[in-house]
N, CA, C and O atoms as a GROMACS GRO file, in nm:
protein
  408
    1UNK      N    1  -0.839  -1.280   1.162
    1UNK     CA    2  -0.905  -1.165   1.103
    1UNK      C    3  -0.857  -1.151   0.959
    1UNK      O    4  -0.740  -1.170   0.927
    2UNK      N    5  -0.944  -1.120   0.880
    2UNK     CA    6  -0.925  -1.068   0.745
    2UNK      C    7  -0.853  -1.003   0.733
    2UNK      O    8  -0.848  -0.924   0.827
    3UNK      N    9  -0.753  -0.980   0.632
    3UNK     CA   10  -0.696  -0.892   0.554
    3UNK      C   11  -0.730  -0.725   0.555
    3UNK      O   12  -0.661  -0.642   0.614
    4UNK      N   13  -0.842  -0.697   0.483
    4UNK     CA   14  -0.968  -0.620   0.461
    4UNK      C   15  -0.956  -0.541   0.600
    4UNK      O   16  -0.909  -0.428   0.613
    5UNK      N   17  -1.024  -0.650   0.734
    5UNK     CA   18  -1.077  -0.627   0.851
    5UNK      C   19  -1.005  -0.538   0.959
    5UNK      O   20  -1.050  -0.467   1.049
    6UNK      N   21  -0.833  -0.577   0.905
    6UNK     CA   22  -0.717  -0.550   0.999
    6UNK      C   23  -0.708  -0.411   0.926
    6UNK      O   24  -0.693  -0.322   1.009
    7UNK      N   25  -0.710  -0.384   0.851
    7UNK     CA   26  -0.722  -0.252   0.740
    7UNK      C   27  -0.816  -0.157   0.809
    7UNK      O   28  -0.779  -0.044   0.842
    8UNK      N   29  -0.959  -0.211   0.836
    8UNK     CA   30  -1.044  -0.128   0.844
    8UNK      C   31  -1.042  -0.110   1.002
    8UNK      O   32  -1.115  -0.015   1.030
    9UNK      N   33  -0.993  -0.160   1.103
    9UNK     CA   34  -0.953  -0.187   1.241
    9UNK      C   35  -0.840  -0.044   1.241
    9UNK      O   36  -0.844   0.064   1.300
   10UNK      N   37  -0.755  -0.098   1.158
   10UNK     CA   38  -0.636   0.019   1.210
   10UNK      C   39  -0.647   0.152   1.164
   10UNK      O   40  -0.579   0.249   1.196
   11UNK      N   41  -0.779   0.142   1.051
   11UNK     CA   42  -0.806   0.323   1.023
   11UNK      C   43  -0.934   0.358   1.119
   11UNK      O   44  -0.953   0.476   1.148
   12UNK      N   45  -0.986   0.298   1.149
   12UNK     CA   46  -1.085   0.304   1.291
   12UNK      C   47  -1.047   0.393   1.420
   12UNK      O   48  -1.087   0.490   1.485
   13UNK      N   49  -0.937   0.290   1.414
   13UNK     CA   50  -0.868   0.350   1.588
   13UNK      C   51  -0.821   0.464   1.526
   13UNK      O   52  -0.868   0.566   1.576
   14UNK      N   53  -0.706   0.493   1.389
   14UNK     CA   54  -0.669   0.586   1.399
   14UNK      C   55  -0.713   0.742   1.414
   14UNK      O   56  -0.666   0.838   1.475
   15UNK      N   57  -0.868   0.715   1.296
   15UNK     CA   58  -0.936   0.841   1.337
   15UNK      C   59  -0.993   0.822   1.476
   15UNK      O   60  -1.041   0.933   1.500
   16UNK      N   61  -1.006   0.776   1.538
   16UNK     CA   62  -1.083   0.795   1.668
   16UNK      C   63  -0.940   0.830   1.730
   16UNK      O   64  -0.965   0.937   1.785
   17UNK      N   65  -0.821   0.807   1.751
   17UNK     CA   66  -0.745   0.853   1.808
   17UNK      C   67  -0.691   0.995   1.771
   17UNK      O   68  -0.612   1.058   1.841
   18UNK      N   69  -0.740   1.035   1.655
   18UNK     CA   70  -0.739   1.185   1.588
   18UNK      C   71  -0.853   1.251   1.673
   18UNK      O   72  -0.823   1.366   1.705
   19UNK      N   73  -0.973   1.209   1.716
   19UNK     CA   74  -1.070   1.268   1.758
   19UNK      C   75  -1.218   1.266   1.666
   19UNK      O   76  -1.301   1.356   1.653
   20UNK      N   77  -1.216   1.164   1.622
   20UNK     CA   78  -1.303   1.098   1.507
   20UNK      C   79  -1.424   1.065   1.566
   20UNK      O   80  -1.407   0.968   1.640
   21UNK      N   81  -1.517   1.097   1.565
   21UNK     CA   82  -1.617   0.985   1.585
   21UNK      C   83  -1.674   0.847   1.439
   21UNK      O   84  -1.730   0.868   1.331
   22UNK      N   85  -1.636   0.742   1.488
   22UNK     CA   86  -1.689   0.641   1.349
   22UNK      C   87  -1.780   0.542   1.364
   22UNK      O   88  -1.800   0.478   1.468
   23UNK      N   89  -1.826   0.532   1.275
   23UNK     CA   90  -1.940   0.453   1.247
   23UNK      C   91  -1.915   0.346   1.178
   23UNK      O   92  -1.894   0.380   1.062
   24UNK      N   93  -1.907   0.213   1.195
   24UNK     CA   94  -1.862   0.086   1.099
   24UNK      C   95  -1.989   0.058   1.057
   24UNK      O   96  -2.091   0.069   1.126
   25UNK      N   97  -1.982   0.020   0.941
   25UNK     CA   98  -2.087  -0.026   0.844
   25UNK      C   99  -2.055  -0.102   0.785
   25UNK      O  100  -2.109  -0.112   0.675
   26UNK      N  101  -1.942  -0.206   0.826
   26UNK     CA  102  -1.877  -0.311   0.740
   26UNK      C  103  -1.987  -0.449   0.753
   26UNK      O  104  -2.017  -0.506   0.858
   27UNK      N  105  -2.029  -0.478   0.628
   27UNK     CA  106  -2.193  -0.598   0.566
   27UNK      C  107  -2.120  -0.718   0.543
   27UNK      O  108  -2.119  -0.755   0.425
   28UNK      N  109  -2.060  -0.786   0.622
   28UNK     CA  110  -2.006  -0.885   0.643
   28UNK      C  111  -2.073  -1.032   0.689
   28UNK      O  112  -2.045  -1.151   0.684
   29UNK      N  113  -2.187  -0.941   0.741
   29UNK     CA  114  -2.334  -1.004   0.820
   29UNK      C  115  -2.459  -1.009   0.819
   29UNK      O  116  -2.482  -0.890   0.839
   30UNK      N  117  -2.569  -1.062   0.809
   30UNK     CA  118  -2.703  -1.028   0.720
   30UNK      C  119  -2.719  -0.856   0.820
   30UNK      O  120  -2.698  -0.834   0.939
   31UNK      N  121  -2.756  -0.778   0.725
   31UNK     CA  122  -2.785  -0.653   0.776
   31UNK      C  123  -2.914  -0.577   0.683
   31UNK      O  124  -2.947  -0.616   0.572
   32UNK      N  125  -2.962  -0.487   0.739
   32UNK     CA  126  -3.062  -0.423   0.638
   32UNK      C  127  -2.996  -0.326   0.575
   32UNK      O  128  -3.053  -0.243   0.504
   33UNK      N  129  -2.859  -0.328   0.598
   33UNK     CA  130  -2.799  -0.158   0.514
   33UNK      C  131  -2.801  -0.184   0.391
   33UNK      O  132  -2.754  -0.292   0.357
   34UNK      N  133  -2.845  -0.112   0.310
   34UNK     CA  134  -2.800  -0.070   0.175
   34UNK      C  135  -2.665  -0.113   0.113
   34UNK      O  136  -2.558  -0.071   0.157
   35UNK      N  137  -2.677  -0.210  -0.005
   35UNK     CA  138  -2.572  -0.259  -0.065
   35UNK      C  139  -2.521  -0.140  -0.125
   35UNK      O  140  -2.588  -0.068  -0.198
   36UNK      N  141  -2.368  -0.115  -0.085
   36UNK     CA  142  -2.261  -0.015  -0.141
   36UNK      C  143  -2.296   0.114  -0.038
   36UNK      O  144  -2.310   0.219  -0.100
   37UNK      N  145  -2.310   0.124   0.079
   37UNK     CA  146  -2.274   0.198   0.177
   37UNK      C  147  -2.127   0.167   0.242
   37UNK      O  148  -2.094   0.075   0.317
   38UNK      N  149  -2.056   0.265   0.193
   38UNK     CA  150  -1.918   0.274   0.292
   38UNK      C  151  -1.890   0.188   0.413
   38UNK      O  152  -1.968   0.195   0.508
   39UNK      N  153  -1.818   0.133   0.418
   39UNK     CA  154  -1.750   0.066   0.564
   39UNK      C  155  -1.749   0.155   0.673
   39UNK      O  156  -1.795   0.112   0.779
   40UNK      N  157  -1.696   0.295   0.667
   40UNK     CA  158  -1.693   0.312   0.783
   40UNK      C  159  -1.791   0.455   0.741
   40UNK      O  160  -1.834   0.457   0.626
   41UNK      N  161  -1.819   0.557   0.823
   41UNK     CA  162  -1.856   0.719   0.800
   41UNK      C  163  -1.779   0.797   0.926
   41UNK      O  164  -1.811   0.775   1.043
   42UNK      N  165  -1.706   0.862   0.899
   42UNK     CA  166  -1.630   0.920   1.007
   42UNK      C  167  -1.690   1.093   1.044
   42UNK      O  168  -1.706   1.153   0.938
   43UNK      N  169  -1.718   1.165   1.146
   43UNK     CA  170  -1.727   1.273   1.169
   43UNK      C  171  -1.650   1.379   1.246
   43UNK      O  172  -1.633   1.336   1.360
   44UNK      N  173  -1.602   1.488   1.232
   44UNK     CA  174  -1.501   1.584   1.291
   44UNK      C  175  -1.608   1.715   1.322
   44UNK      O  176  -1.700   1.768   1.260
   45UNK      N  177  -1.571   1.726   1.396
   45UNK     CA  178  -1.609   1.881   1.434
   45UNK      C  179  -1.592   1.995   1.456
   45UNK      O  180  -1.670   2.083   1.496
   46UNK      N  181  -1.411   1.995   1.411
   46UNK     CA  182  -1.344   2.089   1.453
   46UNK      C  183  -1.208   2.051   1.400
   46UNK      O  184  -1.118   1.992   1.460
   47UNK      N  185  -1.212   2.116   1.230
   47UNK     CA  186  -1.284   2.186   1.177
   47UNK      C  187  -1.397   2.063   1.095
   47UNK      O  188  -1.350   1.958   1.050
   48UNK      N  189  -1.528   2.092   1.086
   48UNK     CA  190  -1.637   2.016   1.029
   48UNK      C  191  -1.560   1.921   0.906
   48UNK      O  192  -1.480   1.959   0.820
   49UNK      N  193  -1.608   1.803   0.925
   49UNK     CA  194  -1.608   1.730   0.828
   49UNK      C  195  -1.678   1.568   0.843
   49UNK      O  196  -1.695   1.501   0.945
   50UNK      N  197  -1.708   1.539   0.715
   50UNK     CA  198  -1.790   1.405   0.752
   50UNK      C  199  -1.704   1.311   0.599
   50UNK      O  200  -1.684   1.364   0.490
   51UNK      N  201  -1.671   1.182   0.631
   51UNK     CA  202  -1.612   1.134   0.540
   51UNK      C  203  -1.675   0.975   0.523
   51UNK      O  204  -1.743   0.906   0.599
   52UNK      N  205  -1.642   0.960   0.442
   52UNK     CA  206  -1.799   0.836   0.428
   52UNK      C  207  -1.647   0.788   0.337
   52UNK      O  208  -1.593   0.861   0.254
   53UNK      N  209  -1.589   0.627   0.385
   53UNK     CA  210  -1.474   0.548   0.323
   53UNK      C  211  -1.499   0.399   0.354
   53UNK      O  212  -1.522   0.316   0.442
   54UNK      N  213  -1.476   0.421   0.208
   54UNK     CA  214  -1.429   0.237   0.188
   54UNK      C  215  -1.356   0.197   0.201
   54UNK      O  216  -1.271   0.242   0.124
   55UNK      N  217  -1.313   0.112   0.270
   55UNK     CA  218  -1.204   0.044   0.286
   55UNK      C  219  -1.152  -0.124   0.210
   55UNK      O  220  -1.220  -0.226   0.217
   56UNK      N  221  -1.081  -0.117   0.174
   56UNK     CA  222  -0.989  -0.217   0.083
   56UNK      C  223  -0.854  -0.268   0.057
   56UNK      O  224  -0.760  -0.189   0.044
   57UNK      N  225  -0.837  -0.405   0.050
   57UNK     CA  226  -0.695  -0.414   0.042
   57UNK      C  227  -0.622  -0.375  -0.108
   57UNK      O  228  -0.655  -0.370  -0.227
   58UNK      N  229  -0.512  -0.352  -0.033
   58UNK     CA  230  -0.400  -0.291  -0.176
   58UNK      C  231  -0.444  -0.333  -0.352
   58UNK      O  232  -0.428  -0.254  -0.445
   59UNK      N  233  -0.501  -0.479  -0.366
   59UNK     CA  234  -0.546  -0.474  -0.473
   59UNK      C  235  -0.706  -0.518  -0.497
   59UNK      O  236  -0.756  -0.579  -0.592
   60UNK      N  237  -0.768  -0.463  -0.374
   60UNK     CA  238  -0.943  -0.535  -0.370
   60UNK      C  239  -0.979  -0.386  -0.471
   60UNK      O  240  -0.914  -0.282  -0.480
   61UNK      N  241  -1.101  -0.426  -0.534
   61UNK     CA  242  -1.174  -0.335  -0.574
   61UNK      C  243  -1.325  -0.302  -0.540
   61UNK      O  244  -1.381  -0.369  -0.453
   62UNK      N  245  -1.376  -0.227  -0.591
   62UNK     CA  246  -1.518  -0.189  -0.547
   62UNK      C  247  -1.616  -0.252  -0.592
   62UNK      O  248  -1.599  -0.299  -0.705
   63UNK      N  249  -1.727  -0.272  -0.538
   63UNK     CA  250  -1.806  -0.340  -0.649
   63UNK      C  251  -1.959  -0.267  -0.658
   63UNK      O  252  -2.030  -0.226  -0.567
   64UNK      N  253  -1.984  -0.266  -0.827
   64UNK     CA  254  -2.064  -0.166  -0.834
   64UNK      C  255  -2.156  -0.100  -0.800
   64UNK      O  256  -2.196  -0.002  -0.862
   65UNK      N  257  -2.206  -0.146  -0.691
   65UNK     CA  258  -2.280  -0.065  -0.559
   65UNK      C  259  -2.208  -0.009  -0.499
   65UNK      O  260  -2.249   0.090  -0.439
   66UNK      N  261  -2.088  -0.044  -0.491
   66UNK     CA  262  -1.982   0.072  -0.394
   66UNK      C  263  -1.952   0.192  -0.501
   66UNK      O  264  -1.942   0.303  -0.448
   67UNK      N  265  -1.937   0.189  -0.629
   67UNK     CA  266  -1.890   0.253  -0.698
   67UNK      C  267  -2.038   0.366  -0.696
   67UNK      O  268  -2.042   0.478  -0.645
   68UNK      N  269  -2.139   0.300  -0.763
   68UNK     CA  270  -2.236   0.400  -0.723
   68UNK      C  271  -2.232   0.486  -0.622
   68UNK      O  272  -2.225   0.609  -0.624
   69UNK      N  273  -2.239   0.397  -0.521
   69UNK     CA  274  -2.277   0.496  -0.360
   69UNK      C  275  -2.209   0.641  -0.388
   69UNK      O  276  -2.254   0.754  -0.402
   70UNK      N  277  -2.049   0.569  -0.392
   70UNK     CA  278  -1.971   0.707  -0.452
   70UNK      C  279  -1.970   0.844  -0.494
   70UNK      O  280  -1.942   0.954  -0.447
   71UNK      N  281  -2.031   0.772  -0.645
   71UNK     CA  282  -2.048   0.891  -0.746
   71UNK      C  283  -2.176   0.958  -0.639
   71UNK      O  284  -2.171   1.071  -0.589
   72UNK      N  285  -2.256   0.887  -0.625
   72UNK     CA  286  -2.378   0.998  -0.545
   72UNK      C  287  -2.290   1.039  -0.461
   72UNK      O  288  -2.231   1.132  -0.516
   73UNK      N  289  -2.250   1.023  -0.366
   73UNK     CA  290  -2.198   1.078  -0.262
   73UNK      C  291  -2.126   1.187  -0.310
   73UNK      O  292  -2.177   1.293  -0.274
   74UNK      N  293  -2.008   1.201  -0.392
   74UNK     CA  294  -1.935   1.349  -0.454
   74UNK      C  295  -2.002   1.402  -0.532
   74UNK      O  296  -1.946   1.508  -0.560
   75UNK      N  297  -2.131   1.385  -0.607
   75UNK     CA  298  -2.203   1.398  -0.668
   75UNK      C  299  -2.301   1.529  -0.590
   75UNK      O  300  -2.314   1.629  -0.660
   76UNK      N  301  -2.350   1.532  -0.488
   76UNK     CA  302  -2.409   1.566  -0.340
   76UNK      C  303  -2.329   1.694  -0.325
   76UNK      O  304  -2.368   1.810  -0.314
   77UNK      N  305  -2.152   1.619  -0.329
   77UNK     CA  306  -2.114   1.752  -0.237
   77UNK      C  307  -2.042   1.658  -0.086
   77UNK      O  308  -1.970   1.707   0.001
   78UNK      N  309  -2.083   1.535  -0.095
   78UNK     CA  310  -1.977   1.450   0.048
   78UNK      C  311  -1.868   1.419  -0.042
   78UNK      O  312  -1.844   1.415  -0.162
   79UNK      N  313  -1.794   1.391   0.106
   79UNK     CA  314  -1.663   1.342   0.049
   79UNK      C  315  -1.672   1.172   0.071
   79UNK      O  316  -1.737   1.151   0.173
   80UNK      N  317  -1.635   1.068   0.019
   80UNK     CA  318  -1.603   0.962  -0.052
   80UNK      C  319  -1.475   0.923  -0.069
   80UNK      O  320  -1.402   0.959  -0.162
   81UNK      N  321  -1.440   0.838   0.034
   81UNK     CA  322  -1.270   0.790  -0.055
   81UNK      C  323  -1.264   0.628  -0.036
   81UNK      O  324  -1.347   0.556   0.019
   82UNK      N  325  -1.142   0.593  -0.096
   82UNK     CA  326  -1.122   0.451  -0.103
   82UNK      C  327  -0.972   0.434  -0.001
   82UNK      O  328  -0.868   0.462  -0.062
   83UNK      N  329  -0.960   0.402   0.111
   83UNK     CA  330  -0.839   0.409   0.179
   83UNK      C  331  -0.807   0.222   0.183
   83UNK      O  332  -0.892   0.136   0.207
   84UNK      N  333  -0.667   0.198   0.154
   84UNK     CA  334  -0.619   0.098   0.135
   84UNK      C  335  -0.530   0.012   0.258
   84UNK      O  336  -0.493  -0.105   0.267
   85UNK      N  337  -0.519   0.129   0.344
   85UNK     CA  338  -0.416   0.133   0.486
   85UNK      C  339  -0.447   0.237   0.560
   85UNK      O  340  -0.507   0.340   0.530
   86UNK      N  341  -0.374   0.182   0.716
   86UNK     CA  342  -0.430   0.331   0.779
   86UNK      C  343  -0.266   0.460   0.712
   86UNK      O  344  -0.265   0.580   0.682
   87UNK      N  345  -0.200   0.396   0.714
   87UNK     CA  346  -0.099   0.477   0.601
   87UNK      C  347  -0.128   0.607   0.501
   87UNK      O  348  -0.087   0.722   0.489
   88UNK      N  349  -0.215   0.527   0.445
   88UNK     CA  350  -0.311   0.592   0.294
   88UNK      C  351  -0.396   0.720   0.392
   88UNK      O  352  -0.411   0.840   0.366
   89UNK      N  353  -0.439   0.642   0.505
   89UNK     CA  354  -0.584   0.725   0.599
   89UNK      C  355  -0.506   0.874   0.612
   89UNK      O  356  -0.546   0.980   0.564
   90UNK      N  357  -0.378   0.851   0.695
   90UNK     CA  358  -0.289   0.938   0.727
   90UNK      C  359  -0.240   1.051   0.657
   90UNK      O  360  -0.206   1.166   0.688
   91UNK      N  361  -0.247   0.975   0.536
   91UNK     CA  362  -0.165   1.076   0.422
   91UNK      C  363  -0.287   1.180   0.335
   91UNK      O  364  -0.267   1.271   0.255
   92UNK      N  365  -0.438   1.113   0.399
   92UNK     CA  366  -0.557   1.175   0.270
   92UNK      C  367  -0.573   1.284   0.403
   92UNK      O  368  -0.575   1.400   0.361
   93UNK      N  369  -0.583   1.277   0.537
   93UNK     CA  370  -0.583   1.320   0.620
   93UNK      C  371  -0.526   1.437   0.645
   93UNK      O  372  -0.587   1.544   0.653
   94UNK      N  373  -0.384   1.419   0.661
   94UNK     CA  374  -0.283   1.538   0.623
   94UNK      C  375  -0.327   1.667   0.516
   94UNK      O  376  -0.365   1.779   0.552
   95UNK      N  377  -0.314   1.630   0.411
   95UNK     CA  378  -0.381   1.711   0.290
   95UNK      C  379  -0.507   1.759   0.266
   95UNK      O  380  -0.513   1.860   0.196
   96UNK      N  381  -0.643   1.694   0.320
   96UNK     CA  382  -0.784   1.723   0.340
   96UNK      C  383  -0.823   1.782   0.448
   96UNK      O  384  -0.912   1.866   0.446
   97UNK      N  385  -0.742   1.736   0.591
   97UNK     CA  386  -0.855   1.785   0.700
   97UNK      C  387  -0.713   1.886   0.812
   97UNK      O  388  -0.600   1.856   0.853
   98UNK      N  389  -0.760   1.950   0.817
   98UNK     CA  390  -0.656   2.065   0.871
   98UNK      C  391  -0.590   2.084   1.034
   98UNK      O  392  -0.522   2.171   1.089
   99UNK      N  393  -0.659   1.937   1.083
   99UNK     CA  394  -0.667   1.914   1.205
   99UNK      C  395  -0.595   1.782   1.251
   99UNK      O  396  -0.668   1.688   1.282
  100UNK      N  397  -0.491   1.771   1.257
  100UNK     CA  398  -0.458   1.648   1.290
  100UNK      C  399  -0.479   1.536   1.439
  100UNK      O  400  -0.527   1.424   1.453
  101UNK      N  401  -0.433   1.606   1.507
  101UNK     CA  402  -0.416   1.557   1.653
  101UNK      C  403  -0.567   1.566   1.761
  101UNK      O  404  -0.618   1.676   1.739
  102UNK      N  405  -0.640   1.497   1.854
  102UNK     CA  406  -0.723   1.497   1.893
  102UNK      C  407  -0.741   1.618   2.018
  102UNK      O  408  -0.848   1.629   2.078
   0.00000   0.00000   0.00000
C-alpha cells in the first residue's frame, strides 16, 4: 500500500471509530468524480458537522483542482482541510469538533 493510502486508511478508521460516517473518494481509478474532490467527506451528527479532507503525505501537495475544490468549498461556508496523518486528524479534531469519542 501507498504511502498516501496508509494515511488515508488510518484517518478513515479513526473518524469512524469517533462515530464518523465516511465517504472515500480517493481517484486512484478511472472514476466519473470530479477532478479535485476530496479523498474522503466525513459526517457527524452530534454535534453537526460535515468535513470534506484531503489527504496527503508529510510533503505531497495539492494539485490545482484540489486547491480549487477548496477555495469553493470555504468559500460556501464547508469546511476543507488538508490532513497529513491520522495524528494531524486528531489534533484538527480536538480543536474543531467538540465531540470526541463515539
Amino acid at each position: 500500500m501507498k504511502p498516501e493510502a496508509r494515511i488515508r486508511v488510518g484517518i478513515r478508521d479513526l473518524l469512524r471509530q469517533l462515530g464518523w460516517a465516511v465517504y472515500d473518494c480517493e481517484q486512484n481509478r478511472p472514476t466519473r468524480v470530479t477532478a479535485g474532490l476530496s479523498d474522503l467527506i466525513a459526517f457527524h451528527e452530534d454535534p453537526p458537522m460535515v468535513v470534506f479532507a484531503e489527504i496527503r503525505t508529510p510533503k505531497g501537495r495539492l494539485t490545482e483542482a484540489q486547491e480549487e475544490f477548496g477555495r469553493t468549498c470555504l468559500n460556501a461556508g464547508g469546511t476543507f482541510v488538508v490532513w497529513r496523518s491520522p495524528e494531524e486528524a486528531w489534533r484538527w479534531l480536538e480543536t474543531h469538533h467538540g465531540k470526541m469519542a463515539a
